[in-house]
C-alpha positions as CSV (number, residue, x, y, z in Angstrom):
1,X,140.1,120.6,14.9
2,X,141.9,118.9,12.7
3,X,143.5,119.3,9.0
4,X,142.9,123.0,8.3
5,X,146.0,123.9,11.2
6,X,148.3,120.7,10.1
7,X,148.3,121.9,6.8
8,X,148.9,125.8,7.3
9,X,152.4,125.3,6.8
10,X,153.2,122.3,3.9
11,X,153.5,124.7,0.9
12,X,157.2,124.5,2.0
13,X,158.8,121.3,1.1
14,X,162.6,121.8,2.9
15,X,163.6,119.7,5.8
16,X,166.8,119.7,7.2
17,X,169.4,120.2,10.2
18,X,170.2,124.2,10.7
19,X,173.3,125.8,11.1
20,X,172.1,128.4,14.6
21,X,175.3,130.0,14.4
22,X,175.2,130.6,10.7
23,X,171.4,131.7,10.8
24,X,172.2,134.3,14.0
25,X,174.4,136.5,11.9
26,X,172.4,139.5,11.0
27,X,171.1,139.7,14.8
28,X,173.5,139.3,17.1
29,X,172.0,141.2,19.9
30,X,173.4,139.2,23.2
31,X,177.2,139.1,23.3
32,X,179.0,136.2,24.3
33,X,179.8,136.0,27.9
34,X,178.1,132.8,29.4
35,X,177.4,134.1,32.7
36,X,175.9,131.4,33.9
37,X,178.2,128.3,33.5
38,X,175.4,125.4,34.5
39,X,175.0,124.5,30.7
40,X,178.1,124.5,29.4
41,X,179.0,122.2,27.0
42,X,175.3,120.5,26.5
43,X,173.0,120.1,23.4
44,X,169.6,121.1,23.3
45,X,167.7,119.5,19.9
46,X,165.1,121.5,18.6
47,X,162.6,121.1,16.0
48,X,161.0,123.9,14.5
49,X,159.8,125.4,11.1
50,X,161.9,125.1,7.8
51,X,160.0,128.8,6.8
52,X,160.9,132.3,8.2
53,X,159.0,131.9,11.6
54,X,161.7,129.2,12.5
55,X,164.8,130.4,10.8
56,X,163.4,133.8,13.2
57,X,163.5,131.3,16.1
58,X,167.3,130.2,15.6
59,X,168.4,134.2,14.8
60,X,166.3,135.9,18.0
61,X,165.8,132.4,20.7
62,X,168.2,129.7,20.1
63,X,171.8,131.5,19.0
64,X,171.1,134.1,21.9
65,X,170.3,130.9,24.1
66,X,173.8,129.5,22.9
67,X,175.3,132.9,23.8
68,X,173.6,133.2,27.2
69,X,174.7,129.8,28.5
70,X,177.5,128.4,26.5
71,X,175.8,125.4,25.2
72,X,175.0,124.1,21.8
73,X,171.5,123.9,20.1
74,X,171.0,121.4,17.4
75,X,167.9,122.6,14.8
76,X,165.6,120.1,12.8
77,X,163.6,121.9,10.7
78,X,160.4,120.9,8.6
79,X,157.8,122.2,6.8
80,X,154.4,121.6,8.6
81,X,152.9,121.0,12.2
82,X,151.7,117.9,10.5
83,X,155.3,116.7,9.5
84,X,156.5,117.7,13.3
85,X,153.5,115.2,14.6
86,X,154.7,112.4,12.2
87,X,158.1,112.6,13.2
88,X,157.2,112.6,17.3
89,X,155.2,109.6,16.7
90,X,157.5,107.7,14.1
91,X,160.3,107.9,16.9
92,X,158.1,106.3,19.8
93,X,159.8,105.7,22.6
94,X,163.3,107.2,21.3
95,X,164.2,110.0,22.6
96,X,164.9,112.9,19.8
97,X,164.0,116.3,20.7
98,X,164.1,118.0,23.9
99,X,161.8,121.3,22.7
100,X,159.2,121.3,19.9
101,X,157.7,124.9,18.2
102,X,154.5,123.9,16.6
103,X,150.5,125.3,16.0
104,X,148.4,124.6,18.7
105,X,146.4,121.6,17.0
106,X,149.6,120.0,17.0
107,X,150.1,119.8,20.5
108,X,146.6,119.0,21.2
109,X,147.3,115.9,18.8
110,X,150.7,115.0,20.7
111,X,149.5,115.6,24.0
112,X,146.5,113.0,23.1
113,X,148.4,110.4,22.1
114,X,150.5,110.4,25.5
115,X,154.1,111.9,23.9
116,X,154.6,115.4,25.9
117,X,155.2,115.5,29.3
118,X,153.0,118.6,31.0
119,X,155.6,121.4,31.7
120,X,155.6,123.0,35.5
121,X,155.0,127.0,35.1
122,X,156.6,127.5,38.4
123,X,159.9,126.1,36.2
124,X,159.3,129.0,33.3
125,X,159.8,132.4,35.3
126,X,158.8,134.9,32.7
127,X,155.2,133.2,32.7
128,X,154.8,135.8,35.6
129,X,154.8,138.2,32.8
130,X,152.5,136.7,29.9
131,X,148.5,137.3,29.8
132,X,147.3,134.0,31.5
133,X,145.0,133.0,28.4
134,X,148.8,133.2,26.4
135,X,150.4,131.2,28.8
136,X,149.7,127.3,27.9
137,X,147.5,125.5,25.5
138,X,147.1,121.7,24.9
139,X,145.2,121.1,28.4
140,X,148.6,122.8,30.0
141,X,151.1,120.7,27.5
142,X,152.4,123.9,25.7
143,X,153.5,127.0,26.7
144,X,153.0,129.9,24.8
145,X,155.8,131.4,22.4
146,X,154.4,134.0,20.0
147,X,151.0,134.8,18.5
148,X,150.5,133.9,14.8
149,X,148.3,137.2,13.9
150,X,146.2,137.5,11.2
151,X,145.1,140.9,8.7
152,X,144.0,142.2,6.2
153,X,146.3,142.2,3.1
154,X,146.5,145.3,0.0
155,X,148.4,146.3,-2.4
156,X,150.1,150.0,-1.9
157,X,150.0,150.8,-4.9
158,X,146.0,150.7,-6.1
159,X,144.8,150.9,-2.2
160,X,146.3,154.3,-0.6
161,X,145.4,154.6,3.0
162,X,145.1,150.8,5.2
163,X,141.7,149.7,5.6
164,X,140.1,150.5,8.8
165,X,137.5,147.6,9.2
166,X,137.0,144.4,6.9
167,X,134.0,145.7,4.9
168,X,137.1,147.2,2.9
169,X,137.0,143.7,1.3
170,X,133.4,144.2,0.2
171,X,134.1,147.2,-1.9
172,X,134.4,146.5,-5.4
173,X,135.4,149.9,-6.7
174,X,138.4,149.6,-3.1
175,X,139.7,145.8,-3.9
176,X,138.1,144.5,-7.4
177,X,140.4,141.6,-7.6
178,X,141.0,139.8,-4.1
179,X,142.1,136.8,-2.7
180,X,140.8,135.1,0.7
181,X,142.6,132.0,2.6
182,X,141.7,128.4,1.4
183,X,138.8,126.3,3.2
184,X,141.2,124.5,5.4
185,X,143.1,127.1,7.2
186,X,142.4,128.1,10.1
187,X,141.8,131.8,8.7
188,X,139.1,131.0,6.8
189,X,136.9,129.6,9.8
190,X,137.8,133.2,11.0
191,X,136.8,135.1,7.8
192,X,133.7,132.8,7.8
193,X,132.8,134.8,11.5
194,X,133.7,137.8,10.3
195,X,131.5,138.1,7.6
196,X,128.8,136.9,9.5
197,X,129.3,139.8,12.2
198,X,129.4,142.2,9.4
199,X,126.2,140.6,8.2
200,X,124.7,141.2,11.7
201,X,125.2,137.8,12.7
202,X,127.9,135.7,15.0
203,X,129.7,132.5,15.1
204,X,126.5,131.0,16.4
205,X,124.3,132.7,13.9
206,X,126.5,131.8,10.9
207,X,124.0,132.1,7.7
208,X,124.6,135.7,7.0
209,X,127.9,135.4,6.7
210,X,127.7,132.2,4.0
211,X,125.3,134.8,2.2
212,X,127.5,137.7,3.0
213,X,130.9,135.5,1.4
214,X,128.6,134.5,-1.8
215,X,128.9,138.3,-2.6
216,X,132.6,138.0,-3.5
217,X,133.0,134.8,-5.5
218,X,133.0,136.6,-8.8
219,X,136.0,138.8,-7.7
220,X,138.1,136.1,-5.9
221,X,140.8,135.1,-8.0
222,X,142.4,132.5,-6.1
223,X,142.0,130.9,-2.6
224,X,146.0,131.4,-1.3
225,X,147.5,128.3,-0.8
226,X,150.9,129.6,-1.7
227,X,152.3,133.1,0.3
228,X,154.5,133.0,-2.6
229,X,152.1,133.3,-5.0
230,X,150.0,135.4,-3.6
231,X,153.1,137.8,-3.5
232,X,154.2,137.9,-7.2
233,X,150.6,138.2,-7.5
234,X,150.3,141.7,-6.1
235,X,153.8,142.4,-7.7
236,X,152.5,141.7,-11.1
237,X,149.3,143.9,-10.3
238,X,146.8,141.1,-10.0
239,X,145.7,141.5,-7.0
240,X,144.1,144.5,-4.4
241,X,143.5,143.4,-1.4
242,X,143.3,139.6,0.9
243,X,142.6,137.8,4.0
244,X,142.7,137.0,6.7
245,X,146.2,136.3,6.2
246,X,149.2,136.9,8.3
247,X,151.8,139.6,7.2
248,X,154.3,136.8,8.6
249,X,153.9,134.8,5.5
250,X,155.6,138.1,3.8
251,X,159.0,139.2,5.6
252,X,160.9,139.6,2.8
253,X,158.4,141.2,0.5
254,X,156.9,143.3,2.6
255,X,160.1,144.9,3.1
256,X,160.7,145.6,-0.6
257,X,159.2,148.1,-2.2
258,X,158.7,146.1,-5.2
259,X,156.1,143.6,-4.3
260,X,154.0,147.0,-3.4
261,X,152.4,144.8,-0.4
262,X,151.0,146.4,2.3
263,X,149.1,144.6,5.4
264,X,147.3,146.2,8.6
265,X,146.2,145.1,12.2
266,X,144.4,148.4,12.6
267,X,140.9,146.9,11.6
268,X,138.1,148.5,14.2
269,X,136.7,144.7,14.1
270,X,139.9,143.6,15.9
271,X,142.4,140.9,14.3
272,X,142.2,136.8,15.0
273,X,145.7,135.4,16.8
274,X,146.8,131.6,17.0
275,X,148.5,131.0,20.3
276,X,151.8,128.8,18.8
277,X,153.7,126.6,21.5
278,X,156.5,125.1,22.7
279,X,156.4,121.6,23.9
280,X,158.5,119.0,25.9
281,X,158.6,115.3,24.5
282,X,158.5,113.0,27.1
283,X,161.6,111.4,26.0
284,X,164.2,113.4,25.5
285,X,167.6,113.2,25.1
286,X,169.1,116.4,27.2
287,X,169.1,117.6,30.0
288,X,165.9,119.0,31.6
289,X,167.2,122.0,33.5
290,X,168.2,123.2,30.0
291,X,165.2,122.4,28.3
292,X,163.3,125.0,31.2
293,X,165.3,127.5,30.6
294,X,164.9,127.1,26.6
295,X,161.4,127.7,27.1
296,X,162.0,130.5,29.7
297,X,164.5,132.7,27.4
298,X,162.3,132.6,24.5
299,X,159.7,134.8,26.8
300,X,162.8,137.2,27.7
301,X,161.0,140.4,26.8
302,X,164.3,141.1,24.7
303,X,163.7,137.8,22.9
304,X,160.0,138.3,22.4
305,X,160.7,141.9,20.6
306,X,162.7,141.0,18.4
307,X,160.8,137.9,17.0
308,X,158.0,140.8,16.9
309,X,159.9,143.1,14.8
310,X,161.5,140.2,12.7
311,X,158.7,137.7,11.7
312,X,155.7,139.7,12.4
313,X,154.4,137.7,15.1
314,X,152.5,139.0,18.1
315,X,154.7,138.8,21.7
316,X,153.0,137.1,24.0
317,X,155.2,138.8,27.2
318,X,153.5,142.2,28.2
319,X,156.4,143.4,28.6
320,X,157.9,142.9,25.7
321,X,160.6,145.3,24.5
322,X,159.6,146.9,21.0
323,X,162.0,149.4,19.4
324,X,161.0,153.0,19.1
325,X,161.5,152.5,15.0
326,X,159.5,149.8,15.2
327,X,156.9,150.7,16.8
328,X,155.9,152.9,13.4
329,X,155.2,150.0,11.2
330,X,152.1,149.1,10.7
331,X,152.9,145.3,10.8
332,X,155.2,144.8,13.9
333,X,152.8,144.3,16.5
334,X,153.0,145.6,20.1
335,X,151.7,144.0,23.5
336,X,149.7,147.4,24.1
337,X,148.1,146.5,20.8
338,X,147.5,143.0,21.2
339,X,145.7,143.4,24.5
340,X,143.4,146.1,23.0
341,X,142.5,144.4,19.7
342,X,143.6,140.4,19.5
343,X,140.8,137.8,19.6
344,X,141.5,134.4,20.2
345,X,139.6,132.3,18.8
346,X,137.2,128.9,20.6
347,X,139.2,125.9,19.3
348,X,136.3,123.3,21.0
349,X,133.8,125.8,18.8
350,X,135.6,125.6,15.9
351,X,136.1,121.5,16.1
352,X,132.3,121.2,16.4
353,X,131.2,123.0,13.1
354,X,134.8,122.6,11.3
355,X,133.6,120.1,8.7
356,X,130.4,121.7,7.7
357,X,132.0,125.0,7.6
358,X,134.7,123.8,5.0
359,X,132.2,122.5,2.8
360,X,129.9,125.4,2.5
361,X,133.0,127.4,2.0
362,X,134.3,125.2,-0.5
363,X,130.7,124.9,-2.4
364,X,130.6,128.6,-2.9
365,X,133.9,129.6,-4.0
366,X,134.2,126.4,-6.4
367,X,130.9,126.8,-8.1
């Protein structure tokens, strides 16, 4: 599939090595006691994202990890799937990480050229407990950490009750200034479906829906690159409404009243998930046993909740635990929800039309 996925993420430039400890503070939620003694005093390297989705995965997986077991984890961070790909493939046959987070395309790509070794479930216990179309992606090379969800974005303050289906994007008088994702995201493919559905087509019928996305060039004010932008756009009062995009991009904002931002899973259509993943390099530098139960603990239903209620993201464990409080907010997703609502969307699909799709996307909103 190609470019759209690798370049979700590069609008943020950091790379670095993370302090776990130091990013854990606000949610300490295991206590100390190292149980179980098998790990003490190893390192686990791991190599994640330099946004909030990773600096979520230290706080919630990796300093409760280090809690659990008494060992160390060591964080790379970086800004893209792309970047974690290039790295992998610059090292060769050194190994440098023992556990990789990344977007699916990623893996595909790593998996291709020979670097991940194929993980066995019956290693990963709380598998027992994740939808079996969550559970691994790359041809069995990943296994499934968190769903990357995306909605339908508004401001609060000119749009007064959440939108109930995506039309809402089609109504001038609703959203008059809106902005959709760029051509080569991922979410735009999606949008691309989605008009066409509401246009009485499908994904294999896709002309209504060019015709259908023609309707809103003259109200699009930008294609959103940047979350950043797009969120000092709607606290400035430029914008009304967006997407598909994920509320992820927004922690922060979201959760001050100032930005006005509002976002909503609740669309009768359903919402369009991207199964993220953890992979195993097949040269690693720790030890394996470690490495399994890494992957296992971030599928702890404890785990899983709170990266739900923190980032945004979907749980992929049924049985994840979701706080009472939480469970009010419109953007902190639940398992019951995502059962009833996600889609998932047909990477091999997508592939096949991806290039012809980005450029009648990009022809219409850049004329």
């Amino acid at each position: 599939m190609g470019e759209h996925d690798l370049n979700r993420r590069q609008f943020i430039k950091t790379v670095g090595v993370a302090s776990v400890a130091a990013a854990a503070m606000s949610l300490p939620f295991v206590r100390a006691n190292a149980s179980d003694t098998r790990f003490q005093g190893k390192t686990l390297r791991l190599l994640t994202w330099s946004d909030d989705t990773g600096l979520a995965a230290l706080r919630n997986i990796a300093a409760t990890f280090e809690d659990k077991y008494g060992c160390k984890v060591i964080a790379d961070r970086t800004g893209s799937t792309s970047e974690m790909v290039a790295k992998l493939k610059a090292a060769g046959d050194r190994p440098q990480y023992d556990v990789i987070t990344l977007a699916g395309v990623g893996a595909e790509g790593l998996a291709a050229a020979g670097l991940l070794e194929k993980p066995d479930l019956n290693r990963i216990p709380n598998l027992v407990d994740v939808p079996e179309k969550y559970r691994t992606g790359a041809s069995g090379h990943g296994i499934g950490y968190l769903l990357w969800c995306n909605s339908l974005v508004y401001s609060t303050r000119t749009v007064k009750e959440a939108p109930q289906s995506y039309a809402a994007l089609w109504d001038a008088d609703l959203s008059p200034n809106i902005f959709l994702p760029p051509p080569n995201w991922t979410e735009a493919m999606d949008l691309i479906i989605i008009a066409a559905k509401l246009a009485g087509g499908d994904e294999h019928n896709i002309e209504p829906g060019f015709k259908k996305l023609a309707e809103l060039k003259d109200r699009v004010v930008t294609l959103g690159e940047n979350p950043n932008q797009i969120a000092e756009l709607f606290r400035t009062g430029s914008l009304d409404m967006g997407g598909l995009y994920a509320p992820a991009f927004f922690p922060k904002q979201i959760r001050d009243p100032a930005y006005g931002l509002g976002a909503t899973f609740g669309m009768k259509e359903g919402f369009y998930t991207d199964l993220m993943l953890s992979v195993m390099p097949k040269n690693r530098p720790g030890d394996t046993d470690l490495v399994y139960a890494f992957i296992n603990h971030s599928l702890d239903p404890l785990v899983q909740g709170k990266m739900a209620e923190d980032i945004y993201n979907g749980p992929v464990n049924a049985k994840a635990i979701i706080s009472a409080e939480a469970r009010k907010s419109p953007y902190i997703l639940t398992p019951e929800q995502i059962a009833e609502k996600a889609i998932m969307h047909d990477n091999a699909f997508l592939a096949s039309v991806h290039d012809q799709w980005i450029r009648r996307y990009t022809e219409i909103f850049s004329s």
